[in-house]
C-alpha positions as CSV (number, residue, x, y, z in Angstrom):
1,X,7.3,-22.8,17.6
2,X,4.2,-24.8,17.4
3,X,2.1,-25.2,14.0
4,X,-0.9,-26.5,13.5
5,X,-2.0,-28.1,9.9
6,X,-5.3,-28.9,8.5
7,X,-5.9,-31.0,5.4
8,X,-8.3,-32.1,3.1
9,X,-6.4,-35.3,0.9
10,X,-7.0,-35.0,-2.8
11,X,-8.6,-38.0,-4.8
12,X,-5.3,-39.2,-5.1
13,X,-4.7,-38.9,-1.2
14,X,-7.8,-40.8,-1.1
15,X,-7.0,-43.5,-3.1
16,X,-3.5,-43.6,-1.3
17,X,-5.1,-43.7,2.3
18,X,-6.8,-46.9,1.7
19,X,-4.1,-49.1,1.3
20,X,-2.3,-46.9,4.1
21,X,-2.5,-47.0,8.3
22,X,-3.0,-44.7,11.3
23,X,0.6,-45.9,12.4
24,X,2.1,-45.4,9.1
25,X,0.6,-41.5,8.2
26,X,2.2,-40.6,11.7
27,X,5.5,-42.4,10.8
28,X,5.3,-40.3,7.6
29,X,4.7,-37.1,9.7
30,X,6.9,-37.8,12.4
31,X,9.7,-38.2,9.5
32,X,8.7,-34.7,7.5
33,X,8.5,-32.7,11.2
34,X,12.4,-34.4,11.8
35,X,13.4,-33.2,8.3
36,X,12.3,-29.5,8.5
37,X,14.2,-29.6,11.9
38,X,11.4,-30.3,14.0
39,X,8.9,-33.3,16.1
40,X,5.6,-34.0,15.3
41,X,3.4,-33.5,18.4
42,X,-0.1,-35.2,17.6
43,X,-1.5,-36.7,14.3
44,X,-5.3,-36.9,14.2
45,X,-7.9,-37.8,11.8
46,X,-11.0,-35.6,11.7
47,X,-14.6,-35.9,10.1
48,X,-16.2,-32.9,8.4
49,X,-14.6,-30.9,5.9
50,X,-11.1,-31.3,6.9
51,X,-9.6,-34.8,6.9
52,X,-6.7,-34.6,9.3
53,X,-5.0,-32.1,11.9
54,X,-1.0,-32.5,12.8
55,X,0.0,-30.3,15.5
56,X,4.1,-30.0,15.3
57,X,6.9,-27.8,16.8
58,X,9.1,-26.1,14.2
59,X,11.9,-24.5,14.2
60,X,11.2,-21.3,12.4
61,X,8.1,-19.7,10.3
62,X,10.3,-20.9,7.5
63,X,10.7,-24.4,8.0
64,X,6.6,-24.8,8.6
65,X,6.6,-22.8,5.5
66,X,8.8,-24.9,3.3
67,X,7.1,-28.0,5.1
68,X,3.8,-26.6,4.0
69,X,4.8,-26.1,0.5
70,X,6.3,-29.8,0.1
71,X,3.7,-31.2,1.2
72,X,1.0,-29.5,-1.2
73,X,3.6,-30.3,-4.2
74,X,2.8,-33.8,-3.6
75,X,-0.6,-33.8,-5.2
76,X,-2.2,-35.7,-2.1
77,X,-3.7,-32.6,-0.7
78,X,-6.6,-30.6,-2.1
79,X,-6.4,-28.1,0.7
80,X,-3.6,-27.8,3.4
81,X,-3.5,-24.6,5.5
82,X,-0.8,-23.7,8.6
83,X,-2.0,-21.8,11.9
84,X,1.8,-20.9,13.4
85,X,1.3,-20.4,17.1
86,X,1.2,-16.8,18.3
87,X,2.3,-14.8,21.5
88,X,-0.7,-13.0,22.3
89,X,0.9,-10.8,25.0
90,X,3.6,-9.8,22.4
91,X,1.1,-9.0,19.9
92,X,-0.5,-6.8,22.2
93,X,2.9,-5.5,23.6
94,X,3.8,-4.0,19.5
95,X,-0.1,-2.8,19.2
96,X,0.2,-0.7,21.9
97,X,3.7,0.6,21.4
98,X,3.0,1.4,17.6
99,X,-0.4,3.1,18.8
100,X,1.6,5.7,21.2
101,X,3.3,6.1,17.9
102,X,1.7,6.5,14.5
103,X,-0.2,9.3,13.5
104,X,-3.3,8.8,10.9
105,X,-2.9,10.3,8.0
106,X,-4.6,14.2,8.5
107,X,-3.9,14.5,12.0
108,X,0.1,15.2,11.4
């Protein structure tokens, strides 16, 4: 499954970036995404509110989870949210079969 993660770096990520490189934040990606079981796709640096955006393919909600928690333990991110991919024709498949099913509350 693909993830994609947005971060803003902490002070302390800050500080850390300066003395860092392009080549060496997507080494450091590259080696989290191969330890949760996964690749890292893309790396990118953004300007605005969120600092970077790291599009990988996991294998499981709970490897991008645990990822996501390891990484905010670290104390170099302020803000780091996940957006797991989702299948928008299954999504739609289980709304409609779950409308044809459920009765509201009152109408039983």
């Amino acid at each position: 499954m693909r993830v994609l993660y947005i971060g803003m770096y902490s002070e302390a990520g800050l500080e850390g970036l300066e003395s860092s490189s392009l080549a060496k934040r997507k080494d450091a990606a590259a080696s989290i995404a191969k330890a949760a079981g996964g690749e890292l796709l893309d790396l990118m640096y953004l300007q605005g509110d969120y600092d970077m955006a790291a599009l990988m393919d996991l294998p499981s909600i709970e490897a991008a989870s645990g990822l996501l928690k390891a990484v905010n333990d670290s104390g170099a991110w302020e803000d780091m949210m996940m957006f797991p991919e989702f299948d928008l024709d299954e999504g739609l498949k289980a709304i409609n079969a779950v409308k044809s099913s459920y009765i509201a509350p009152g109408k039983d």
